[in-house]
Phi, psi and omega in degrees: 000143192301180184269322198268026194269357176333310210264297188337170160215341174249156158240181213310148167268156210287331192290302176282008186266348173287329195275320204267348184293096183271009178313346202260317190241354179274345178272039150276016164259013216285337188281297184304336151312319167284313174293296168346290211295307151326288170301335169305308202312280192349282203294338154331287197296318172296338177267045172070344201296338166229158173267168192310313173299339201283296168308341155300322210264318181281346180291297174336274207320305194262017169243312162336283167326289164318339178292312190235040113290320167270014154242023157081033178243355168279125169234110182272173186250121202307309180310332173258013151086283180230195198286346182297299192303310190297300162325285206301335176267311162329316173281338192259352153266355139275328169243053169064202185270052113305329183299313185292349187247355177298311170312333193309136170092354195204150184249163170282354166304277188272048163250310183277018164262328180256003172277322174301282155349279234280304182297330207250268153032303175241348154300321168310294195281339118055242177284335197280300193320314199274330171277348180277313194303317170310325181292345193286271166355280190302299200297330202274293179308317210287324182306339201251008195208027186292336163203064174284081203298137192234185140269106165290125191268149174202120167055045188041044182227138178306161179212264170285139137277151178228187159247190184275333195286298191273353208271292185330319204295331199294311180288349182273325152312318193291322190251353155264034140276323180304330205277348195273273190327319177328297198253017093005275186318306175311319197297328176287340176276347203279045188220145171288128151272349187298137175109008178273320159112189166296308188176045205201359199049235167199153172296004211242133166288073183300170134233126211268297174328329179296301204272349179286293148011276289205329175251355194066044174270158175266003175165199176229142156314140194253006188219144193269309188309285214302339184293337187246324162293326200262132161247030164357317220285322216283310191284329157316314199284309216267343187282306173301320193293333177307302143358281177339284213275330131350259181319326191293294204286323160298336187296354182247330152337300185271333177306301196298333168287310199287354190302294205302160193296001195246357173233322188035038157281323160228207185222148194264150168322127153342297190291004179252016169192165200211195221231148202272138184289328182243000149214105211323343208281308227274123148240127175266129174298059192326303202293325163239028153269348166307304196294334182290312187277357192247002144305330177306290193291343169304297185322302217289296185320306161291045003013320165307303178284343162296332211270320191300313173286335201286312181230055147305051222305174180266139038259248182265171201234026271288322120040289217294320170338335193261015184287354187283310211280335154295317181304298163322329189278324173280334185278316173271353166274300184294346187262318205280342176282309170292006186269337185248341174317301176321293171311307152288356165276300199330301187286321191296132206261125157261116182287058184301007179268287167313307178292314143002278215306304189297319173303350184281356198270166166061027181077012213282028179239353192301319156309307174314307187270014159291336179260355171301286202309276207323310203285009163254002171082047181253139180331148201254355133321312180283323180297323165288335181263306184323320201270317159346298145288353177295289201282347157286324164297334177306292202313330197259354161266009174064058171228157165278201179286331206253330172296350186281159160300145185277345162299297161324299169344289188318304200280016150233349169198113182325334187301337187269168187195149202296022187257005188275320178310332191287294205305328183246028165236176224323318184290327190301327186314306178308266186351313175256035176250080172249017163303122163335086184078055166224140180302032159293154217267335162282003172271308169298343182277334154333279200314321202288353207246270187358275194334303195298314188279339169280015183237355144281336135336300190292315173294159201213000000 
């Protein structure tokens, strides 16, 4: 008989208790559900509601239960639907109807609110642990690559030189934004919902602060409706990770651009990458075309639960059931992309030659030499059309700006003088962009020692 079967006169037809059953993906909360479930007994047995014994047998009973749930000796049962009820019946068939007094004071509305915090919770530090190594990882290229010269990109057309050094750097902002919103999230998920109850709280003198305490919560939730409905954290959660995997996949975008035979800046590691079944030749960038296609499904995961949450009415939903296996799912797609991301930047060889070679290319000094004129005081619209024409004449003789003669020069503006060849190459270009969040090489060493110390901030 169901534990909630009191009421019934039939039983479940075999199509809903498979349908209605989340026992397939819910036990993976089962160690936060048995810690839920410990604490609850404990503040049972301290307010009277179990006696010392009851509470030993029953505590005793659910560290067993873990036990041989984490050596694989436990096989649930569909029929007991989720991960809650297969505890409570597993402890009341070990230890007799003490077991049956463990529900008191609690609904499985908030036993599965607080189990879910508790997992996603530590799933968060987690994920914070794998994104702190990767920032590790990116501050560690950036320092080893200050001045390493590259051609800064706009609408994938060369533009500005830059280093490797600032292009990176641009992801370490990105991603101790990520590492923030992290922890965001957390402060806001970091409250008990257990004592909430169905949407109603309960007649039994809980202490709820006590079991909160007792869990490493920073307090308990003030309203019993909201407490068994929200899943604000999950989606706070599924938004950063979006977020994330958003930046991961361009940052895997451009490996994949810089990969290929048309660019060669750098070369990914053997072990990151792998080979065409039919032509011998092909090393493929896999890994981080994987990470570009499995955003997709993070996204798709956060839109499940937008979708799902959107016309709830209050309290709880049987709905809400479908919010673990998007969350799980968002969870093990971000971890599992940082966990091999880090190690192929780390391994990946920069062809720091190639990239030199290529800032010389595509005019990327032509703005310097626009800003040569404007500090002569030539208007920087006019200045702006002189090089302009400079550089249509390059395009139709296949030279660069600095191949021209200080004689050529002239003859579009009295202004250059020999000092302009210093002023437009590759190192000067970089160098005197020593503007606050500009690639000169002593400004990224600034941006990098800042990074480090907000990122000594961010832990937690």
């Amino acid at each position: 008989m169901k534990l909630w079967g009191g009421r019934f006169e039939k039983d479940t037809d075999s199509l809903v208790e498979d349908f209605h059953s989340s026992i397939s993906f819910d036990r993976r909360l089962y160690k936060f559900d048995i810690m839920g479930s410990i604490a609850h007994a404990g503040m049972l047995g301290r307010i009277g509601i179990l006696s010392a014994e009851e509470t030993e047998k029953i505590i005793g009973g659910l560290e067993c239960i873990l036990a041989d749930i984490q050596a694989g000796r436990v096989e649930f049962e569909v029929g007991a639907e989720d991960i809650h009820m297969n505890v409570e019946k597993l402890l009341t068939e070990r230890i007799g109807d003490a077991g049956k007094k463990l529900h008191t004071g609690r609904s499985r509305n908030d036993q599965v609110a607080l189990d879910f915090r508790l997992f996603l919770r530590e799933e968060i530090d987690n994920t914070k642990d794998l994104l702190t190594a990767l920032l590790e990882t990116l501050l560690d290229l950036s320092s080893e690559h200050l001045k390493t010269w590259m051609p800064g990109y706009t609408h994938l057309q060369k533009a500005q030189p830059i280093t490797l050094s600032h292009h990176l750097m641009a992801y370490v902002q990105m991603f101790l934004r990520d590492l923030g919103r992290l922890g965001d999230t957390r402060k806001r998920l970091n409250l008990s919902p257990l004592g909430s109850g169905a949407l109603a709280g309960t007649t039994f003198a809980l202490r709820r602060e006590e079991v909160a305490a007792e869990l490493n919560f920073d307090g308990v939730t003030l309203n019993s409706l909201d407490g068994v409905s929200d899943r604000d954290f999950a989606l706070e959660f599924l938004a950063a990770a979006s977020i994330m995997m958003m930046h991961l996949s361009r940052l895997c975008e451009e490996l994949i651009i810089w990969s290929s035979g048309e660019f060669s800046f750098v070369s990914i590691d053997d072990a990151y990458a792998t080979g065409s079944s039919i032509m011998p030749q092909k090393k493929n960038p896999d890994v981080a075309e994987l990470v570009r296609g499995k955003t997709g499904r993070v996204y798709g995961d956060l839109i499940t639960l937008l979708t799902v949450m959107k016309g709830l009415p209050l309290a709880y939903n049987k709905d809400m059931q479908e919010d673990k296996e998007c969350v799980f799912d968002a969870v093990d797609t971000i971890q599992k992309s940082l966990l091999v991301i880090r190690p192929m930047l780390a391994t990946m060889k920069v062809n720091a030659d190639i990239m030199a070679r290529e800032a010389k290319k595509g005019f990327t000094n032509a703005t310097d030499l626009a800003d040569y004129l404007a500090k002569k005081n030539v208007p920087f619209r006019e200045a702006h059309a002189i090089v302009g024409r400079l550089v249509l004449e390059c395009s139709r003789r296949g030279c660069s700006l600095e191949d021209l003669t200080l004689e050529e020069l002239k003859t579009v503006s009295e202004f250059f003088e020999e000092d302009l060849y210093e002023a437009i190459s590759l190192q000067t270009c970089v160098q005197k962009r020593s503007v606050t969040g500009g690639p000169a090489p002593e400004t990224v060493q600034t941006a990098i020692q800042f990074s480090k110390e907000t990122l000594d901030q961010l832990r937690w």
